[in-house]
Structure formats: structure tokens, C-alpha cells
GUGU-490991 format. One record per residue: residue in one letter; y, x negated, z of N, C-alpha, C in turn. Coordinates in steps of 0.02 Angstrom, whole numbers, plus 50000, padded with zeros to 5 digits. Atoms other than C-alpha are relative to their C-alpha. Example, Ala and Ser with C-alpha at 12.3 -4.5 7.8 and 13.67 -1.06 7.14 Angstrom:
! residues 2
a499414995550000497754938550390500604995550000s499415004249997499474931650357500555003950037
This chain:
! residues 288
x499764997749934506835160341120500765000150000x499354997949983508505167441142500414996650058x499645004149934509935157841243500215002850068x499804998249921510015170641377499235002050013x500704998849971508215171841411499934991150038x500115008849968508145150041441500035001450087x499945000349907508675153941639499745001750022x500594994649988507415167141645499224997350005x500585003950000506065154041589500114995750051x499935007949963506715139441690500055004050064x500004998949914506885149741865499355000050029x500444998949973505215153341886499564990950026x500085004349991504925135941874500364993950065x499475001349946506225130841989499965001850059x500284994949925505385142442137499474996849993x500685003850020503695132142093500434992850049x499785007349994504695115542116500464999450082x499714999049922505825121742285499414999650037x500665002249963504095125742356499554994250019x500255005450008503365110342299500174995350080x499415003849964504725100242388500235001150088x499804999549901504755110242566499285000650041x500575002149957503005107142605500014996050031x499695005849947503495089042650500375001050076x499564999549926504645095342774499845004650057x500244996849946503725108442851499444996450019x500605005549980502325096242853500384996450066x499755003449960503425083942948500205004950062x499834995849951504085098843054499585001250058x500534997749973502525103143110499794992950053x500115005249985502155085243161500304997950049x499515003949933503645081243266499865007850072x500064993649960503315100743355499244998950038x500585002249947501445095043404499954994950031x499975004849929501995078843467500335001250066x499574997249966503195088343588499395001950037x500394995449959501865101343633499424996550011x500625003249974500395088543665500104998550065x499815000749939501245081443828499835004450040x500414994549939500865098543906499665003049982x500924998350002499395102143839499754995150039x500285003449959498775087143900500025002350082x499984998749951499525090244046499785007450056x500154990249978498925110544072499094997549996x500614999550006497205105044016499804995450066x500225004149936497065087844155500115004550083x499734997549915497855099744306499335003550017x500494991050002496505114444274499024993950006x500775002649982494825099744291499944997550068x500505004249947493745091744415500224991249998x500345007550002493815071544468499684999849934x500525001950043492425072944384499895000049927x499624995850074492875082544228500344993549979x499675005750040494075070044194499844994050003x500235005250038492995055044212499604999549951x500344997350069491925061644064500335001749956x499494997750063493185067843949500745001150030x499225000349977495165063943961500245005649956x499304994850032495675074743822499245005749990x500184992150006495035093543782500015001050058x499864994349934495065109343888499234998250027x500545003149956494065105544033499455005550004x500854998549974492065111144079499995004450047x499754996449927492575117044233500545000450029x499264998249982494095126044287500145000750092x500184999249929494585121744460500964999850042x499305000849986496245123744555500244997050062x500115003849948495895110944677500694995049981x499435005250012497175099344584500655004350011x499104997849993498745110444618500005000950073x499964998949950498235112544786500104992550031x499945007549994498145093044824500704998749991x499165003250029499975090344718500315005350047x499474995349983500765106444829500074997250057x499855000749906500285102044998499874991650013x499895007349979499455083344990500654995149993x499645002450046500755077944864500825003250049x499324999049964502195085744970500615002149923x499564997250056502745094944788500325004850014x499574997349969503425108644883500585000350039x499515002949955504435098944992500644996949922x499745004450054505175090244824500495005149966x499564994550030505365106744737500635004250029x499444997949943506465113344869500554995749983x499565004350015507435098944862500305001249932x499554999650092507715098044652500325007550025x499384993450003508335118444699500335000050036x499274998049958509525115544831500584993549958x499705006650028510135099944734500305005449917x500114995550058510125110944574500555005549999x499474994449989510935126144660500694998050011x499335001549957512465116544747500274997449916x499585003850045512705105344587500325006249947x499704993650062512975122444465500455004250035x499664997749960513945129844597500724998450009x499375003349993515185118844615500204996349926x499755002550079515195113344421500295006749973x499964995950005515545131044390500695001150007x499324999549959517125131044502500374996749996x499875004350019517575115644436500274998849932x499815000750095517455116344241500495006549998x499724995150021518185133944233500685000050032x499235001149991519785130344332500324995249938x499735004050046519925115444237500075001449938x499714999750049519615122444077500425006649969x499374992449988520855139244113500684994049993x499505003449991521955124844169500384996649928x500115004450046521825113444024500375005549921x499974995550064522045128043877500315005350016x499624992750004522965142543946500624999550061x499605000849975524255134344068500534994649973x499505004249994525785124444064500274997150042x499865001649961526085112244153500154989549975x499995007650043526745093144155499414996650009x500675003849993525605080144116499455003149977x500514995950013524405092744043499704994849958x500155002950050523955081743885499734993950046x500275006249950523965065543992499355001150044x500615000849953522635070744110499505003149974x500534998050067521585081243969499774993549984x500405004450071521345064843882499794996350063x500265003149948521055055644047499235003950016x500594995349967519725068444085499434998349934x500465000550052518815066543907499884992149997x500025007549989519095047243932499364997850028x500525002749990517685046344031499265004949977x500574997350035516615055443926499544992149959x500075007550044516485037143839499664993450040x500195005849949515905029144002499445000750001x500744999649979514105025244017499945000750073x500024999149944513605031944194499634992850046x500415005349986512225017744211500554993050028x499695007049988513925004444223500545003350072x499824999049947514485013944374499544998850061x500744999749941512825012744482500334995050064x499795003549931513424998544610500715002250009x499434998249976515065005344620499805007950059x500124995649980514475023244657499454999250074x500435002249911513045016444800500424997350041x499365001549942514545005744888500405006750023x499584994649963515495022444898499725003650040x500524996249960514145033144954499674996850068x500275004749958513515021045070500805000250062x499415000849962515385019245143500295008050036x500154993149961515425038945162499555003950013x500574998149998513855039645218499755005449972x500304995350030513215051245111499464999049987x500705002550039511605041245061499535004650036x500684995549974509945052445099500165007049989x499824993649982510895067245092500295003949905x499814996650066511135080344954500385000349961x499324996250027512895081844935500124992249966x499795005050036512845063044876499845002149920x500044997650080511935068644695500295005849993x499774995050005512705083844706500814999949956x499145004850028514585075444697499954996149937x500265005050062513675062544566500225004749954x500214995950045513075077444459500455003149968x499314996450016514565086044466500584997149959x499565005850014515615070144435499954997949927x500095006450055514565064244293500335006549944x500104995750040514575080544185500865004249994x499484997750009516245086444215500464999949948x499555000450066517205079044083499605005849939x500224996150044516055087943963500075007150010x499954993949999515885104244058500865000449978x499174998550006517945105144063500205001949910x500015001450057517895099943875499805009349963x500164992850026516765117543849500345003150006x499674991249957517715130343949500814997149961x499325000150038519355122343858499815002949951x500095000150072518725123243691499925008649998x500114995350001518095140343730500645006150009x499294996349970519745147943829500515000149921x499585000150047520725142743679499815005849946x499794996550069520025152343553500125007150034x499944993449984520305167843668500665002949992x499224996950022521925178043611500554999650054x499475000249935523375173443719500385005150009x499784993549985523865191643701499685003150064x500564996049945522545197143822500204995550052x499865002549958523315185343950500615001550009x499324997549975525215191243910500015007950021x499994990849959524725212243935499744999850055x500175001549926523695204344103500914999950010x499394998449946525475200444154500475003049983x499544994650002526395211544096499795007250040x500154996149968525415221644192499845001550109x499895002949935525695211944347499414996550040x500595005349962524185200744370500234993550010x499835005349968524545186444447499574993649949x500375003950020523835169244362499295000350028x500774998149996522265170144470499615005949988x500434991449996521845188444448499895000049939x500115000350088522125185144252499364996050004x500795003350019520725171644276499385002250027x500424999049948519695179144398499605008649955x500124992550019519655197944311500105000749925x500164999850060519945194644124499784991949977x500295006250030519505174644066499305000850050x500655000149993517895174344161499505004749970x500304996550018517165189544123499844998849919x500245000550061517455184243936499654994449997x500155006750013516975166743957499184999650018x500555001149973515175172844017499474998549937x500315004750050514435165043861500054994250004x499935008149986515045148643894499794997150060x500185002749927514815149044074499074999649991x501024998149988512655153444028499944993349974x500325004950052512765139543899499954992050042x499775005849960513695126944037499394998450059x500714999249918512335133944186499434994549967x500815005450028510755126444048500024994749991x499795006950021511675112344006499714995550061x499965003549938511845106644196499315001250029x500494998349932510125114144266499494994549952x500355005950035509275103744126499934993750026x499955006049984509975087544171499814996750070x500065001849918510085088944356499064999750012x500984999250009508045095544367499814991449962x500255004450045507875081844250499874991650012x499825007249969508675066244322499834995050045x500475004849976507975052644393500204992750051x499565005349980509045036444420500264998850056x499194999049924510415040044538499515003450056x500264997149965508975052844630499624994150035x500525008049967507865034944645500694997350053x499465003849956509605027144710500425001550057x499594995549939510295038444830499505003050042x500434996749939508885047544908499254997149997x500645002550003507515038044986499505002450075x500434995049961506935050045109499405006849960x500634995250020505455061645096500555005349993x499874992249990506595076845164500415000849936x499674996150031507695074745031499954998149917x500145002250041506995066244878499955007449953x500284995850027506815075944725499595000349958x500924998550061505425081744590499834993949967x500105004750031505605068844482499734992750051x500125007249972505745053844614499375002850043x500514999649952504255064244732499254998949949x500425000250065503275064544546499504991749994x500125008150007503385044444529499754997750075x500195003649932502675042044718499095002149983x500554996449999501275052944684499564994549958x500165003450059500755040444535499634995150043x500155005449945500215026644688499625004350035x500364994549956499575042844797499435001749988x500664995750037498495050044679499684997149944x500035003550054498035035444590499214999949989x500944998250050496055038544571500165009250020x500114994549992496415057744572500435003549956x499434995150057497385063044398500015004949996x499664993850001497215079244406500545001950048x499324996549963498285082044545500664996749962x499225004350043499625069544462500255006049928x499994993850061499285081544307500645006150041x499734993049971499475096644412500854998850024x499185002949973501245088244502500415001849934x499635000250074501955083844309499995006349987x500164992850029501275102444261500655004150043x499664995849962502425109544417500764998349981x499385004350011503855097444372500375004049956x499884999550063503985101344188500025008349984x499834991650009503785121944204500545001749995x499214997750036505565126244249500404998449967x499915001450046506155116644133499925004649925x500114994050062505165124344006500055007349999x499794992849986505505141944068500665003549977x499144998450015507445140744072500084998549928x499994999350073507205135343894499905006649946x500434993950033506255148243822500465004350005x499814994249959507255160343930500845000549967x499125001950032509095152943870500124997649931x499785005450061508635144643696500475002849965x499554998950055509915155843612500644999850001x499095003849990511445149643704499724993149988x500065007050033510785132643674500115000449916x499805000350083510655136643482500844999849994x499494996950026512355144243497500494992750015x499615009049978513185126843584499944999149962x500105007250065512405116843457500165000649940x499694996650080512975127743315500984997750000x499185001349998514765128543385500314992350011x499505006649999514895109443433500164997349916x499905002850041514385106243267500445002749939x499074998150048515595117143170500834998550025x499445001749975516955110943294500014990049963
């Protein structure tokens, strides 16, 4: 055998042995992807039975398909009243994070001004703070401007907690945009806000989609501060109207099913719907 044929023998073997080697991992892949997707199976298959159904068999697709359990979690369960709530809580908090991060991070990366650096690093400073070691501070305040029961308390939270990070994006982002396209804005006589308002937003609408999933995730999501601040019906949300139901509907799992099933949809929707600005975040934090 000739010395330029050897690579010719040994590759084929080498595509044998790669293969070998990524079964393991799509094996494992596969593994961590059906423990994910069992939660709502379970949960799609318990909403869709009978009582009864589910005292005979907890797991497989049910015998009888009945849609008695979503009707119980909408109207007994007061999941409508809840859902309302997580979207006005939802809408205000992206609203005002919106108006918030993008001044700040126009401010932060494409102005001059004193103190810029100083209050940048102040702002990322509490990226480092665990929120959990604010909790009795944040109920004394809320409590002192009465805000407790009322929306605009998690709203301010939500806004509060996530900010350093959103700011962090819309900097990181603004920067890499050509500071030429901000000196022919004024050379053309746009004013600082009309430059942000009519050229940095319009480009920044990749960052702003990626900032919206970030925040509608968490907020929908959150739990804690929603237990600690709102302990009214009118204004409780999904999550905390979820965990009442658990005592409510405690000989009647399908509706609890069906509740979790209503909970956990937009969630999984806005995913599906956005995963490729999520990829794109997670690509760019991690090459940054």
C-alpha cells in the first residue's frame, strides 16, 4: 500500500468511529428532550379525562375525551380572572421595560455625558444582587406606597429586577451600530431624540424582539414576589391563581391539569413562535 493511499484507508474508518461516538450523545439528547416534553404530555393527556378516567389510569391518553376539566379550571377555578391579570401585568411590565432599557441603552453607548462609566457600572452592579435578599425590603416599600394588591407594584418589581440586564442588551447592541449613521442623522439636522426615535430603534428591532421574550418569559413565569405582593383574587396572577387551585381542586385533577395546561401554553407558544431570537441571544452572549 502506497503512502498516499494510508488516509484513504484510515478515513473510512474514522466516519465508522465519529458515528460510533455520537450515538451516546444523541442518545442522551433525546433523553433530556423527553424529560422536558413529558410534563405536558402528562399534562394535555390528565386535562382531556374524566374523574373517573383518572382514577383508573394516571398516565396514557385517556378512554374518554371530555372537556369538562377546562371548563371547571376557566370559570370554577377563576383561570380567566388570573389570565387577565398575568396579561395586564405582562403588558405594563414590557411596556415600560421597553422605554426603559432603550433610553438607557442609547444613553449608555451612543451619548456623552459625565458620569457615564460610573453609573453604567452601577447599573450592571446589581446584576450581581440576588433579588430573593431584597424581599423584606421591597414589601416595606410597597406597603409604605401602598401599592400592595395592585399591579403596578410587580410591574415596578419586574421592571426593576430585569433592568440592569435589559440596559446591558440594548448597550451591547447600540454599540456595534456605526456611529456614522448617527453623525449624517445630524448632519442632517435630527435632533438627539429623532436620531433615536427614527434611526436606532428601527435598527435595534432585533434586540428589542429578543428583550420582549426575555421579559414575557419571566414575568408569565414568576411566582415569588406575585405570592408576596398580590393577595387578592382581582389581582393575583396565573401562577399564584394555579397554586390555590391545588387545595380547590384537590379530588378533581383534571381541572388542576387543565389550569397547568392553560398556564404553560403561552409560554410554550411565544417560544416556538420567537425561538430564533432566543438562539440568536444565546449565540451572541456567548461569543461576547
Amino acid at each position: 500500500m502506497s503512502a498516499a493511499s494510508i488516509p484513504e484507508a484510515i478515513q473510512p474508518a474514522r466516519i465508522r468511529a465519529g458515528s460510533i461516538l455520537r450515538w451516546p450523545v444523541v442518545a442522551g439528547m433525546t433523553l433530556i428532550a423527553l424529560s422536558a416534553l413529558f410534563p405536558l404530555y402528562f399534562m394535555t393527556a390528565g386535562a382531556f379525562r374524566t374523574k373517573l378516567d383518572w382514577e383508573r389510569s394516571l398516565v396514557g391518553w385517556p378512554t374518554t375525551t371530555s372537556m369538562q376539566a377546562f371548563h371547571d379550571a376557566w370559570v370554577s377555578g377563576h383561570i380567566s380572572l388570573y389570565f387577565r391579570n398575568s396579561a395586564v401585568v405582562t403588558s405594563g411590565t414590557i411596556a415600560l421595560t421597553l422605554i426603559t432599557a432603550t433610553l438607557g441603552g442609547y444613553a449608555f453607548s451612543k451619548l456623552n455625558w459625565r458620569g457615564k462609566s460610573a453609573c453604567y457600572f452601577f447599573v450592571l452592579a446589581w446584576m450581581a444582587v440576588p433579588p430573593l435578599v431584597l424581599m423584606v425590603p421591597i414589601y416595606v416599600e410597597m406597603v409604605q406606597l401602598h401599592l400592595m394588591n395592585t399591579y403596578w407594584s410587580v410591574i415596578l418589581l419586574y421592571t426593576a429586577i430585569n433592568l440592569p440586564f435589559n440596559c446591558y442588551l440594548m448597550a451591547a447592541f447600540f454599540r456595534s451600530v456605526p456611529d456614522e449613521l448617527i453623525e449624517a442623522a445630524r448632519m442632517d439636522g435630527a435632533s438627539i431624540h429623532a436620531t433615536f426615535l427614527r434611526v436606532m430603534v428601527p435598527i435595534a428591532k432585533p434586540a428589542i424582539a429578543t428583550l420582549c421574550i426575555f421579559n414575557i418569559l419571566y414575568v408569565w413565569n414568576e411566582f415569588l414576589f406575585a405570592l408576596l405582593l398580590l393577595s387578592s383574587d382581582n389581582v393575583k396572577t396565573l401562577t399564584v391563581g394555579v397554586l390555590q387551585m391545588q387545595g380547590r381542586f384537590f379530588y378533581n385533577y383534571p381541572a388542576l391539569m387543565a389550569g397547568l395546561l392553560i398556564a404553560s401554553l403561552p409560554v410554550v407558544g411565544v417560544y416556538l413562535v420567537f425561538q430564533k431570537y432566543l438562539i440568536r441571544a444565546v449565540a451572541a452572549g456567548a461569543l461576547k
